[in-house]
C-alpha positions in Angstrom: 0.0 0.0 0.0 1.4 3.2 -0.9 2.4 6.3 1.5 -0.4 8.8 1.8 -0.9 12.3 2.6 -4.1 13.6 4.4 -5.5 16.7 2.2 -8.3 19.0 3.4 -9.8 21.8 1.4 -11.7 24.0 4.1 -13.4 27.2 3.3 -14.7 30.1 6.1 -18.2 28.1 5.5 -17.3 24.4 5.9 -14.9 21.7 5.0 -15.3 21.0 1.4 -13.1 17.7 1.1 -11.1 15.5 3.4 -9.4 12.2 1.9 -6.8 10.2 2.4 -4.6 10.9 -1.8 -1.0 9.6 -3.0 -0.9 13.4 -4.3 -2.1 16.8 -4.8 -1.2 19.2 -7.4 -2.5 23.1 -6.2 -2.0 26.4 -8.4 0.5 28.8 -7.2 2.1 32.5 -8.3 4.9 30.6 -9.9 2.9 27.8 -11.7 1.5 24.5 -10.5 3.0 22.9 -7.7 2.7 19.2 -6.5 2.9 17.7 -3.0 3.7 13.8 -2.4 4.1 12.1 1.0 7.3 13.4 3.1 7.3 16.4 1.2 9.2 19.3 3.5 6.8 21.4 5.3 5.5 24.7 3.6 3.5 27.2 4.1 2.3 29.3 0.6 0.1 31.6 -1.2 -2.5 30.2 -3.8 -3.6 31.8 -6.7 -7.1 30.9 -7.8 -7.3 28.1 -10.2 -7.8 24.4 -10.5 -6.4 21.7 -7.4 -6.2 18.3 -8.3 -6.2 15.3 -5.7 -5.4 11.5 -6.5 -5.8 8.1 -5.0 -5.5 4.8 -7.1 -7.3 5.2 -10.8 -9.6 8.0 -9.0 -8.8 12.2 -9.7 -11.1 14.7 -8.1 -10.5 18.9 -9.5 -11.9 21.6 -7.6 -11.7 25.5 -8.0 -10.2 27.3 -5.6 -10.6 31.0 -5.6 -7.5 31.4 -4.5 -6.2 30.8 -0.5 -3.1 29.2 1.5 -1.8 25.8 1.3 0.3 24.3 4.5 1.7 21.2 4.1 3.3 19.2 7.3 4.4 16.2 8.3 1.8 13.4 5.7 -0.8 16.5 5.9 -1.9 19.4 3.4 -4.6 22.0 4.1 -5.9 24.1 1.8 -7.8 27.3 2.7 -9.5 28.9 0.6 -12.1 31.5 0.7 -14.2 29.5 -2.1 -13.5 26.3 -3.3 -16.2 23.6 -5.5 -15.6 20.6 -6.4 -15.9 20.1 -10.3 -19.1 18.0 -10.2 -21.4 21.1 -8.5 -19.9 23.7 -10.4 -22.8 25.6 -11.9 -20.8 26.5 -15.8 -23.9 28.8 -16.9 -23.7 30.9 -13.7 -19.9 31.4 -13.5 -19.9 32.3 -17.3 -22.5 34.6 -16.7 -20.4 36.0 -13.4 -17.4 36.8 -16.1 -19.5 38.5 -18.3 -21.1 41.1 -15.7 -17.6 41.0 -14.3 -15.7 41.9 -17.9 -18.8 44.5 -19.0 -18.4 46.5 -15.3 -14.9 46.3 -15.8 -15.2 47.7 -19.4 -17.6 50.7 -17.9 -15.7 51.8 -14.7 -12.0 51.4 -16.7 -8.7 50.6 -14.4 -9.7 53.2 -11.5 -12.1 52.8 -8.6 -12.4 50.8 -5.6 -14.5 48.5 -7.3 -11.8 47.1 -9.7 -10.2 45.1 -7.2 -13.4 43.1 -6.0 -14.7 42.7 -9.8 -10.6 41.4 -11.0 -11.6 38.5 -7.9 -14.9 37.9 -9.6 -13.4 37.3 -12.8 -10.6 35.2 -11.6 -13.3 32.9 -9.6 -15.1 32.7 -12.2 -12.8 31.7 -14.8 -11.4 29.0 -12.2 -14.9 27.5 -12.2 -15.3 27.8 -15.9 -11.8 25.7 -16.2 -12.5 22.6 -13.8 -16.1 22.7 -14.2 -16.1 22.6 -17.8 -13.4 20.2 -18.2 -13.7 17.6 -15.3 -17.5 17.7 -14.1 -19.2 14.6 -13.9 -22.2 13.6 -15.5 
């Protein structure tokens, strides 16, 4: 049997995913980065994107919004203020969050306060768009 990690993804609202996994891969500033059992212990940024998870012949994805990873000892956590796993992500509704998100951004320009709030909206929203149109089950 091989070595495992424990992986949690936990949002402010609840735990979204707790499993025993031979690996995860998460989405970082400086590209992709994979964790395997023994790995040294960390503590990083996330940037919002896809996290993949896998045990035996089984992947799960989810989107992350974005978050921290620690990793110590055989354990990861991943917090994130939103993460979904690929199978509930609503496509429609996160394509139609980009689209209010681009056309407000088109209207308001590179200045205001709201800019930063509606540049998170986009990013979640092309994270979902990513895993849930690519790895959602039917």
């Amino acid at each position: 049997m091989p070595r495992t990690l424990a992986v949690e993804i936990v949002t402010p609202e609840r735990i979204v995913y707790t499993n025993e996994v031979e690996f995860v891969v998460v989405p970082t500033f400086d590209g992709e980065m994979g964790v395997l059992p023994l790995h040294a212990p960390l503590v990083g940024v996330l940037k919002p994107g896809e996290v993949r998870v896998k045990y035996g012949d089984t992947t799960d994805w989810f989107a992350v919004s974005g978050g921290y990873i620690q990793v110590h000892e055989d354990k990861v956590i991943i917090l994130a203020d939103n993460a979904v796993s690929a199978s509930q992500i609503d496509v429609e509704e996160a394509r139609r969050t980009k689209e209010r998100a681009q056309e407000r951004l088109k209207e308001i320009g590179h200045a205001g306060d709201e800019v930063d709030g509606l540049a998170l909206d986009l990013d979640w929203a092309e994270a979902q768009l990513r895993v849930g149109g690519s790895h959602a089950q039917v």
